[in-house]
N, C-alpha and C positions, 0 to 999 in steps of 0.2 A: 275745480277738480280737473287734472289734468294726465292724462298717459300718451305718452308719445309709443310709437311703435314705428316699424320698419317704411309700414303703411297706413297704419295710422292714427291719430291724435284724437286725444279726448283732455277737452278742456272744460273750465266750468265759468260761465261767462253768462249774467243776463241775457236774453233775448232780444235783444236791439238789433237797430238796422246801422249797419257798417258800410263803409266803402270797399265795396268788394275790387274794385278794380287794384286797389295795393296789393291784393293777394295775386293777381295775375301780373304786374311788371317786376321784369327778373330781375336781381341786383339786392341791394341793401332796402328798396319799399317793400317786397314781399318777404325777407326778413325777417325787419322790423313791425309789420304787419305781424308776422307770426306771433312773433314774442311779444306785444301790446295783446294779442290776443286772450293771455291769460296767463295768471301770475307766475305759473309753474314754467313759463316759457321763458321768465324773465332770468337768465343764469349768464352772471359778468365777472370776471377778472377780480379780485380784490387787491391784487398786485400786493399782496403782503409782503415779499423779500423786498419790495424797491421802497415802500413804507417805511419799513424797518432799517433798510441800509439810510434813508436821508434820515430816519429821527437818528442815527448814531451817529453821522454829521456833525445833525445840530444839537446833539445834546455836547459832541463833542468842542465844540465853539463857545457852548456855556460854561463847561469845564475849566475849557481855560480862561474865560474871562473872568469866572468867580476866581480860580487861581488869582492872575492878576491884579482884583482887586484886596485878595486877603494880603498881599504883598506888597501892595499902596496902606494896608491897613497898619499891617506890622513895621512898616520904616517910614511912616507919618511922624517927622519931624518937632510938629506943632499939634501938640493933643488937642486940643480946643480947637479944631478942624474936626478933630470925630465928634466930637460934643456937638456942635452947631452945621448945619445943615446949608442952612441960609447964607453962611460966612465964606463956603466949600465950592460956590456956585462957578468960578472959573478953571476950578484946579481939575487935575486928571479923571480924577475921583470922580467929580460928575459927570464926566463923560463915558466912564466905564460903564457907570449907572444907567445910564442913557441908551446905552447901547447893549444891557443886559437887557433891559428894558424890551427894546425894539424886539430881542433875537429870540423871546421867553413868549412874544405873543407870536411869531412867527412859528416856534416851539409846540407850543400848546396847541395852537389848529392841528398842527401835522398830527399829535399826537392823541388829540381828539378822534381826528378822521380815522385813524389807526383801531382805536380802541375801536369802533363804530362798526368796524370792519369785518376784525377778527370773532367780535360778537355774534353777526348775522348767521346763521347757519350753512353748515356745507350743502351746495346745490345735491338732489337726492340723484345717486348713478343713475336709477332707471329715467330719469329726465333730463340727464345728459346723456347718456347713452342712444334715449331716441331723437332727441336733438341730432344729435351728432347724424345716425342715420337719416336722419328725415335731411338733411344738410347734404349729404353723402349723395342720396338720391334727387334732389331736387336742383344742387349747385347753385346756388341763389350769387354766393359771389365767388369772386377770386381766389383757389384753393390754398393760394400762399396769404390771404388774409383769414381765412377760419383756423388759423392754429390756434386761437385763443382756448378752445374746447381742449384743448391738450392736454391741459395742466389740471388734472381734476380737484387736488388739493386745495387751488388756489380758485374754484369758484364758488359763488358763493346766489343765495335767493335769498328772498323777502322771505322772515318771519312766517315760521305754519299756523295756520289758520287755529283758531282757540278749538274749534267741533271737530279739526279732521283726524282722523288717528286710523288705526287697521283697516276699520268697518269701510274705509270712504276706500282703500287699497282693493279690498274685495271688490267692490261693487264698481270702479273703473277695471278690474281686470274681467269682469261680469258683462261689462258695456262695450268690452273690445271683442267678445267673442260672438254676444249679439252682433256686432259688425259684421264681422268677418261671415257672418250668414245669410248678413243683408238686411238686416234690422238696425236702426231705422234706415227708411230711405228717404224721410224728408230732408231736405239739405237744409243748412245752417243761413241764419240771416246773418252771418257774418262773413261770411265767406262761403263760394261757390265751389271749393279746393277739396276733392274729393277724400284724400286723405287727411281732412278734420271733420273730428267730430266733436259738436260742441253740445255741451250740457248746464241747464240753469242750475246755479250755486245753491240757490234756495229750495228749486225738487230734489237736488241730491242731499241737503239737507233733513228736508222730511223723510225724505227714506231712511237714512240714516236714523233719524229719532226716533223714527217708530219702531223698527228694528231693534235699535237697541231696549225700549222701552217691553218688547214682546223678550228678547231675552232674559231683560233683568225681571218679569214677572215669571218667565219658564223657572230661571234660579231661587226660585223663591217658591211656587208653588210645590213642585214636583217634588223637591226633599223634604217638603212637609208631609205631602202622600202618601211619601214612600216611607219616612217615620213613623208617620201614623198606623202603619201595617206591621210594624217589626215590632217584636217582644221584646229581642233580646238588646241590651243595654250594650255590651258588646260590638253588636251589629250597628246600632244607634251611632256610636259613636267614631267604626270607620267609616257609616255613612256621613255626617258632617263634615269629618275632615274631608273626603271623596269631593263634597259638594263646596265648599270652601275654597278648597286646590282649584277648582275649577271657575269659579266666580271671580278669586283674584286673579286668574288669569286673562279669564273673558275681558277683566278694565283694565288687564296689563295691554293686552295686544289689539282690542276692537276700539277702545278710546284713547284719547291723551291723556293720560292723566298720571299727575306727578307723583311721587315715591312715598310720602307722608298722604295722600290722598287715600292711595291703593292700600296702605294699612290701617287707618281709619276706618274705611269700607268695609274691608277683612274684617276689622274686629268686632264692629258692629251685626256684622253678617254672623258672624261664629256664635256672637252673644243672642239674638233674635231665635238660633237655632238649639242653644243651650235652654233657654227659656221655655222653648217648645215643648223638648224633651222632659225638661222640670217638674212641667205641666201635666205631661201624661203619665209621669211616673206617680 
């Protein structure tokens, strides 16, 4: 878990012991120090326009040489040269081949690394944003080598974590204002660098679990209580949609969780509370 700020950083990293001295020498060790420090620090260039203009290069050199070889195809003198393969071994034709060959595996990496690329997800603003500032204030290097932050479209991070979703947003914007009051004050075995603050991945997990765990039984309880009191059918029934709007929201925004997931849930949730009502009617 990670929140950059003006002043400062909340990351989510084991409790290990680090070489704190990279965090105090100025240049590209304290850095790169940074950003090794935690995943949400890790945000690089995916250069997709320079990706993109060399695959149209190379796709353009296969273009023409499939061209050239459909035109060795069509004015092949000696049909029994396309039939046999084996017979073909000095003429043009094998060398076209050869050299599709070569330009298709050349092709294919680019195009891989490409795909690879454009997949990863956009670096999230608020951790460029304090990147940027924490960079701004700090100057670690050469102010004509940080332009890479510029281009926000074209940055890109590792894959978000399968657990984190809203709930993990609250609770690092929760742990920056405990900071800023001076909680905690134990310093980090990672670094002595007064503006990070680091946090183990797996307490901020269990907070996160139980939390959510006391939510989804608050959604669960209360609108039976609250049915359980109400006569009117009526009532009943904008109370469930009330309490349904509000559960598919609580897993739209406090967790990850995908589109077919969150109406599953829903519907299950809707049907548990139909049930209810069945029962007491």
């Amino acid at each position: 878990m990670a929140t950059l700020g003006a002043q400062t950083v909340l990351a989510g990293t084991p409790p290990i012991q680090f070489v704190r001295r990279q965090h105090r020498i100025q240049g590209y060790p304290r850095l790169s120090a940074l950003i090794h420090t935690d995943r949400d620090f890790a945000i690089f260039r995916c250069f997709g326009r320079l990706h993109a203009r060399v695959l149209l290069h190379k796709q353009d050199e296969l273009v023409a040489l499939e061209e050239r070889l459909e035109h060795l195809d069509n004015n092949e003198q000696t049909a029994y040269l396309l039939q046999s393969s084996r017979n073909d071994r000095g003429g043009e034709r094998r060398k076209v081949v050869e050299e599709i060959a070569d330009r298709l595996l050349v092709y294919n990496k680019h195009l891989k690394y490409y795909y690879a690329n454009v997949t990863r997800p956009k670096s999230k603003a608020a951790n460029v944003q304090s990147l940027c500032n924490w960079m701004k204030a700090n100057k670690p290097i050469d102010e004509s080598e940080s332009t890479f932050l510029q281009d926000w479209d074209d940055l890109r991070s590792p894959n978000e974590r399968v657990d984190e979703g809203g709930l993990n947003r609250i609770l690092e914007k929760c742990a920056v204002a405990l900071k800023r009051r001076g909680y905690p004050k134990a310093s980090s075995p990672k670094t002595d660098d007064k503006t990070i603050l680091l946090f183990s991945d797996s307490r901020v997990l269990r907070v996160t679990r139980f939390l959510v765990t006391v939510i989804a039984i608050i959604t669960l309880t209360v609108p039976i209580a609250v049915l359980f009191n109400v006569a009117s059918m009526s009532t009943r029934l904008w109370i469930i949609s009330a309490f349904t709007a509000l559960f598919s929201s609580t897993m739209c925004w406090l967790t990850q969780t995908r589109s077919f997931e969150i109406f599953s849930a829903t519907a299950a949730y809707c049907a548990v509370m139909v049930v209810f009502v069945g029962n007491l009617t």
